[in-house]
N, C-alpha and C positions, 0 to 999 in steps of 0.2 A: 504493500500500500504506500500511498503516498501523501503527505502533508502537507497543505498547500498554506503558507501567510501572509495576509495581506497587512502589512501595517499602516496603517493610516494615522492623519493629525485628531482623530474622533474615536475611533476604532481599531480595535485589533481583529481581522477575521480568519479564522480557520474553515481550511476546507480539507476532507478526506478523498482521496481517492482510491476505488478498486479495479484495477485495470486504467480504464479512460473513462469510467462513471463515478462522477462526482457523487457521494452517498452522504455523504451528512457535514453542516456548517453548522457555526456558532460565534458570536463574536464577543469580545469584551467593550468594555470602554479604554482608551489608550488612555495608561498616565506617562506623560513625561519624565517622570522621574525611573532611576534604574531597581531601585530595591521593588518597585510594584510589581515592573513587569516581568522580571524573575517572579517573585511570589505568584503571579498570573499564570505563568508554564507550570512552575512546580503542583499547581490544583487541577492540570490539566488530568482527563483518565488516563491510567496507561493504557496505550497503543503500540499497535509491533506495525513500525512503519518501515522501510526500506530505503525511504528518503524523503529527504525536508526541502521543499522551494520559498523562498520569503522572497516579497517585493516590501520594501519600506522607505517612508518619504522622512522619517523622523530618524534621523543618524546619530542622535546623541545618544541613542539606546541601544543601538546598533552591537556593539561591541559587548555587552551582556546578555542581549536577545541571544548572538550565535551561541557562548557561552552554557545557557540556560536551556536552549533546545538540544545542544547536544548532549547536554545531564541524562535532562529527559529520556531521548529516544535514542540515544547511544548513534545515533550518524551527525556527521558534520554538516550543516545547511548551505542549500546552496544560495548567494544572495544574487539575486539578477541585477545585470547592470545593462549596459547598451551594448556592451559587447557578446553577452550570452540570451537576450531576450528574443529570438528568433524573430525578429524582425526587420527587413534592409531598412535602413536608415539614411534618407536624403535629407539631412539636418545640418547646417554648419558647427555644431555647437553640440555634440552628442552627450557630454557628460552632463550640463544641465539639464537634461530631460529625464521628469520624474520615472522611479522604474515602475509604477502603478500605471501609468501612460502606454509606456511600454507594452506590457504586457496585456493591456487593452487593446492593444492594436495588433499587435501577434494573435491574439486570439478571434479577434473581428476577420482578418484577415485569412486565416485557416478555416475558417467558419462558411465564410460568405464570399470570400474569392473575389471580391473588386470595390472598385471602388468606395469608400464611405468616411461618413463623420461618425462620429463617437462621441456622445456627451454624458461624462460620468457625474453624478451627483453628488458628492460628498463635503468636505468639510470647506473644497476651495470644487469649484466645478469648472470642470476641463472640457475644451470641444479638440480633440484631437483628428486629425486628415491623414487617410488612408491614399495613395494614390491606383492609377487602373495595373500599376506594375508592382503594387505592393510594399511600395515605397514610404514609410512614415515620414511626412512632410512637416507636421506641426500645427500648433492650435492655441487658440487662446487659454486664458485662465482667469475667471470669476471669483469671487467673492460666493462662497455657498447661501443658499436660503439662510441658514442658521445663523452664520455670522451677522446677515446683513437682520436678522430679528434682533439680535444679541444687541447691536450695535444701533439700535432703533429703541430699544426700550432703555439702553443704559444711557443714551445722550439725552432721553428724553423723560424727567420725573414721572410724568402725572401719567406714564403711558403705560400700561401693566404687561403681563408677558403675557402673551398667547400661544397656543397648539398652532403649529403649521398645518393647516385643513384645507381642500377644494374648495373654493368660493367663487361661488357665480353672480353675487350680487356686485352689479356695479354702481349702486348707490345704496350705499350700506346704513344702518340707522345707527347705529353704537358703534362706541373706541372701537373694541373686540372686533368686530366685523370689520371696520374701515380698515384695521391694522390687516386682518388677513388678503383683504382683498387685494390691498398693494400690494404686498408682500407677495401670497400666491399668482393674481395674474401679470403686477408688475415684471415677478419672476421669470414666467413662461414668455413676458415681451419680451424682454433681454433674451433669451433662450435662442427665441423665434430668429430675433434679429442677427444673432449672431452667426445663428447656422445659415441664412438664407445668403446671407454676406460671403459668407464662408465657400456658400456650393456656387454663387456667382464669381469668383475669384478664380476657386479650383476648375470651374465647368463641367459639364457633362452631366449628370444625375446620381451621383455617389448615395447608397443606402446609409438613412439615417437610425443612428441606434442607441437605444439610452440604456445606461448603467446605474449602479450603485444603488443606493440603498434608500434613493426617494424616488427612483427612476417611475417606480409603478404611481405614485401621488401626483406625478406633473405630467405624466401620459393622459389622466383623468380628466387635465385640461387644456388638451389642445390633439391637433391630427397629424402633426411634426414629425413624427416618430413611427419610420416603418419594423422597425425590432425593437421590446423590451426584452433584455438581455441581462438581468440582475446578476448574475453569477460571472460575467466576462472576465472579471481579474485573475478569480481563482481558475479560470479555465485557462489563461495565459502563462499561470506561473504553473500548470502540468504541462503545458506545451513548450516552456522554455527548458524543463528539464528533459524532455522530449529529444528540443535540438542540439 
């Protein structure tokens, strides 16, 4: 079997694999800090894995993560970079590019075989471009829903926190609704605009496909999106030890 980790700035996720079927995830919350996320592994079940793939955006933990999984499952991890993520790479700039990206687009691409965007949802939300040769060209990078909630109620006293929810009213009667509705369909504007920009630049018709872990909440609002695709990551870091 095989161990799939995605680390993220919100999230740590694990995926199991048996053969090439993905069989069971789970994720934590990510602390920055190192004592946590050892103690996170160490509560992990044991599992008789064969091997460990990690993609992680958060490097200060890095060096104890590898440390703590190999306790764990007795194999050394393997960490994806740009030069192991199976994907060509027409980038100037390769070692900047997150290895979550990566491996988003490694797996889009074995997947679906041409062209496309890629917009993953998480803690900073990414629209990555696929070329029709397979080529990772590159893509913007957003502010996540959450931050930009965080950052809306902490600048702003009298404003309470809210649930990130589908909202279809466009003249909302209460804070609570006014706050979601920007928030939610503002979001999906930005979204819109960016991929549409995006596929007029690249040209052609590139398949558009959403990720991460609010990907199915923002599909509710809007016809943007020909694949929801929630598992891409982890399907990319079994394809990168794959290649």
């Amino acid at each position: 079997m095989l161990l799939a980790v995605d680390v993220g700035n919100t999230n740590i996720t694990f995926g199991v694999f048996k053969g090439r079927r993905l069989v069971k995830t789970w994720r934590y919350v990510t602390h920055k800090v190192v004592k946590s996320v050892v103690d996170q592994v160490a509560k992990l079940k044991p599992l008789i894995v064969d091997h460990v793939v990690v993609s992680s955006v958060v490097p200060e933990i890095d060096r104890a993560l590898k440390k703590a999984l190999k306790k764990k499952f007795g194999v050394a991890p393997l960490f994806v970079t740009y030069k192991n993520a199976g994907i060509k790479i027409g980038y100037p700039k390769p070692k900047e590019i997150g290895a979550d990206r990566l491996v988003d687009a490694a797996a889009a691409w074995k997947k679906y075989g041409r062209a496309c965007i890629i917009v993953d949802f998480g803690t900073a939300t990414t629209l990555d471009y696929i070329d029709a040769n397979g080529f990772y060209r590159g893509g913007a990078i957003a502010p996540g829903i959450h931050l930009s909630k965080k950052a809306l109620y902490e600048a702003a006293s009298k404003l309470p926190k809210i649930k990130i929810e589908p909202a279809v009213k466009m003249i909302p009667t209460t804070t609570k609704m006014a706050m979601q509705t920007g928030l939610y369909q503002g979001y999906i504007g930005m979204v819109e605009h960016l991929v549409r920009r995006t596929v007029k630049e690249a040209g052609g018709k590139p398949l558009i496909i959403a990720t991460g872990g609010l990907a199915s909440l923002f599909a509710k609002g809007t016809k943007l999106f020909d694949r929801i695709d929630p598992c891409l990551t982890l399907e990319g870091l079994f394809l990168s030890h794959a290649s």
